[in-house]
C-alpha positions in Angstrom: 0.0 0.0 0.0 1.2 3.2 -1.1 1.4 5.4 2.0 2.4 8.7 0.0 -1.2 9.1 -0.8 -3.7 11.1 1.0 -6.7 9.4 0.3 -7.4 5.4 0.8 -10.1 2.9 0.0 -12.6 2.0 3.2 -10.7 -1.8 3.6 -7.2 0.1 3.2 -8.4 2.8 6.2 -9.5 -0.5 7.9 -6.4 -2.2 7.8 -4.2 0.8 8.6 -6.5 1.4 11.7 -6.4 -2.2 13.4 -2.8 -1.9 12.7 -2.5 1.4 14.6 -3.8 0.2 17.5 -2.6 -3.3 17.5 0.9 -1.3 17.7 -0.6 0.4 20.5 -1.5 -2.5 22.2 -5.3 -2.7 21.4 -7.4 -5.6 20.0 -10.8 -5.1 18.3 -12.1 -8.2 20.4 -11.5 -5.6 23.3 -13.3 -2.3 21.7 -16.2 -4.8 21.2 -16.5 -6.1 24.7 -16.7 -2.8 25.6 -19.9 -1.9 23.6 -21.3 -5.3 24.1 -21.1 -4.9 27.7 -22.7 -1.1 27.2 -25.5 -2.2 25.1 -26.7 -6.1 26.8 -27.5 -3.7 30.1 -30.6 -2.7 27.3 -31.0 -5.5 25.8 -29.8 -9.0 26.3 -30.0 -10.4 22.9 -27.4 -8.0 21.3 -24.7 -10.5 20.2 -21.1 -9.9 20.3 -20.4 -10.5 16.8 -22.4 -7.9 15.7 -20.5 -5.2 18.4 -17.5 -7.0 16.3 -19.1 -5.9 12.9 -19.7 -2.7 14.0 -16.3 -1.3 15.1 -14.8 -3.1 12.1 -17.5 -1.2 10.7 -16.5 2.3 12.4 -12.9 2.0 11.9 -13.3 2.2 8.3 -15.1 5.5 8.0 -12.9 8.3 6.9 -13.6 10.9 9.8 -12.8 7.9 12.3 -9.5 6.7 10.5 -8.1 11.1 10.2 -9.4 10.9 14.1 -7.6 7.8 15.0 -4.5 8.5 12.6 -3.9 12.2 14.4 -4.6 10.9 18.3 -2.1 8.0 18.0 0.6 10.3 16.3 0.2 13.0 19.2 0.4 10.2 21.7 3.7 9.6 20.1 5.5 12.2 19.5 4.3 13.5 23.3 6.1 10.1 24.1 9.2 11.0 21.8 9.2 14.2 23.9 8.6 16.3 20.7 6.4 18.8 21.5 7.4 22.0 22.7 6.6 24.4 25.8 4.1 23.3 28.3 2.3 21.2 26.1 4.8 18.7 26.4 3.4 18.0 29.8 0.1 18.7 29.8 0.1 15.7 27.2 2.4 13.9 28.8 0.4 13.7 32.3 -3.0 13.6 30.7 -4.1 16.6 32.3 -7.7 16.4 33.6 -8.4 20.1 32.1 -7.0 19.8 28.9 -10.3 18.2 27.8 -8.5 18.0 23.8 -8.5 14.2 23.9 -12.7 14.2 24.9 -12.9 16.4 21.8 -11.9 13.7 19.8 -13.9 11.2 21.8 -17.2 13.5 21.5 -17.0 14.0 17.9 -16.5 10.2 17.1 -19.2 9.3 19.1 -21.3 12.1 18.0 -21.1 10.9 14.5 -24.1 8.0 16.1 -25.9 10.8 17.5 -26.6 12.3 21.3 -26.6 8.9 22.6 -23.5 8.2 20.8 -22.0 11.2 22.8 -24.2 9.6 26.3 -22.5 6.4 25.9 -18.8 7.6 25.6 -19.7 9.8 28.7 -20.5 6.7 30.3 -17.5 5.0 28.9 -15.2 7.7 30.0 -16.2 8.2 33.5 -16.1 4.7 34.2 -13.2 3.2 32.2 -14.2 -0.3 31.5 -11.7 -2.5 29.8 -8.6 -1.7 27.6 -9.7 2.2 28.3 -8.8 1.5 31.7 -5.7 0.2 30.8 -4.9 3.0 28.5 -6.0 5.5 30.9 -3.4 4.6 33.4 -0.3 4.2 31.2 2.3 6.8 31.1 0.6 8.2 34.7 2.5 5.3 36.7 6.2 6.1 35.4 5.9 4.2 32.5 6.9 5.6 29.5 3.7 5.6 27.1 1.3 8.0 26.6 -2.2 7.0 25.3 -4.0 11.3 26.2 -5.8 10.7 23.0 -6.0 7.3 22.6 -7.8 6.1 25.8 -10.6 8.9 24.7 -10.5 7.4 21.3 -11.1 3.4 22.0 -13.9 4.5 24.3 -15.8 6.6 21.9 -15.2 3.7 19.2 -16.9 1.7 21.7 -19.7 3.7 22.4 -19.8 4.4 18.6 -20.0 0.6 17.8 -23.0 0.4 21.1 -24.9 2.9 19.4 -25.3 1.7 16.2 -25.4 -1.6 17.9 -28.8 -0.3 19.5 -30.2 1.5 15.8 -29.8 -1.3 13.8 -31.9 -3.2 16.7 -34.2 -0.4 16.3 -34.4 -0.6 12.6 -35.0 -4.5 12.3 -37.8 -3.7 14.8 -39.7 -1.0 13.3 -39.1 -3.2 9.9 -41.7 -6.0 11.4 -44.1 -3.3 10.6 -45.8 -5.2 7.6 -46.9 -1.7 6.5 -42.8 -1.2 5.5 -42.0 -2.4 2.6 -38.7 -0.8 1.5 -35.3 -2.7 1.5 -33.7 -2.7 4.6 -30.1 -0.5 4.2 -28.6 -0.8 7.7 -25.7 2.1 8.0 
């Protein structure tokens, strides 16, 4: 793959994604416990394979892939020591009041809607999972940084519970014998 272009096919964004975050020490199966765990509180028969599809799903939209693509390289560099002036350590420490990092998360989210942005405020207060993981590295000593990244697995996973929940809702209002129309499930 040709990494001097700008612009990628929706499998190519895919597959650069899951390799981001792979480096970063995230699996998919993680992200999708996550939103499976948010949305079976609502309703039990939400399978797991279908929290599965839809962050495979997410992660190949182009907003989400410039979203994950910019908070992984700021974790980075911030980890390189790159940046300059106090910005340096506000990334480093994860300051609570930079609020940057939920910027990203909120926007991601928001792309399914207010309870997209409801369920990564749920996700982000109470760190379930890998985001709890991520949340805590680099504030022990350790050398990583994941500022943006923590924010951005978390509103993946809200992102993948909400549509999660709407394609529930669609394939319900579909039983309506009155609809006729194809089904086209985002």
């Amino acid at each position: 793959m040709n990494r001097d272009r700008n612009l990628f096919s929706r499998d190519e964004m895919l597959e650069m994604n899951i390799a981001i975050l792979n480096k970063r020490g995230v699996e998919l199966g993680e992200i999708a416990k996550i939103a499976h765990a948010q949305q079976s509180k609502w309703n039990d028969s939400i399978s797991y394979q279908d929290c599965m599809d839809s962050v495979e799903k997410i992660l190949s939209l182009r907003d989400v892939f410039h979203i994950v693509q910019l908070g992984v390289e700021i974790d980075r560099l911030t980890e390189e020591g790159l940046f300059q002036g106090p910005i340096q350590q506000i990334l480093a420490t994860d300051l609570g009041m930079f609020g940057i990092d939920e910027l990203f998360g909120l926007d991601l989210a928001g792309m399914y809607g207010t309870i997209g942005r409801t369920n990564f405020g749920d996700i982000d207060v109470n760190k379930p999972g890998i985001v709890a993981k991520l949340n805590s590295d680099g504030k022990e000593g350790q050398p990583a940084c994941h500022t943006f990244l923590d924010d951005i697995v978390g509103a993946i996973a809200a992102a993948a519970s909400t549509r999660v929940a709407q394609m529930e809702n669609e394939l319900e209002a579909r039983r309506d014998p009155t609809i006729v129309e194809e089904p086209k499930l985002f």
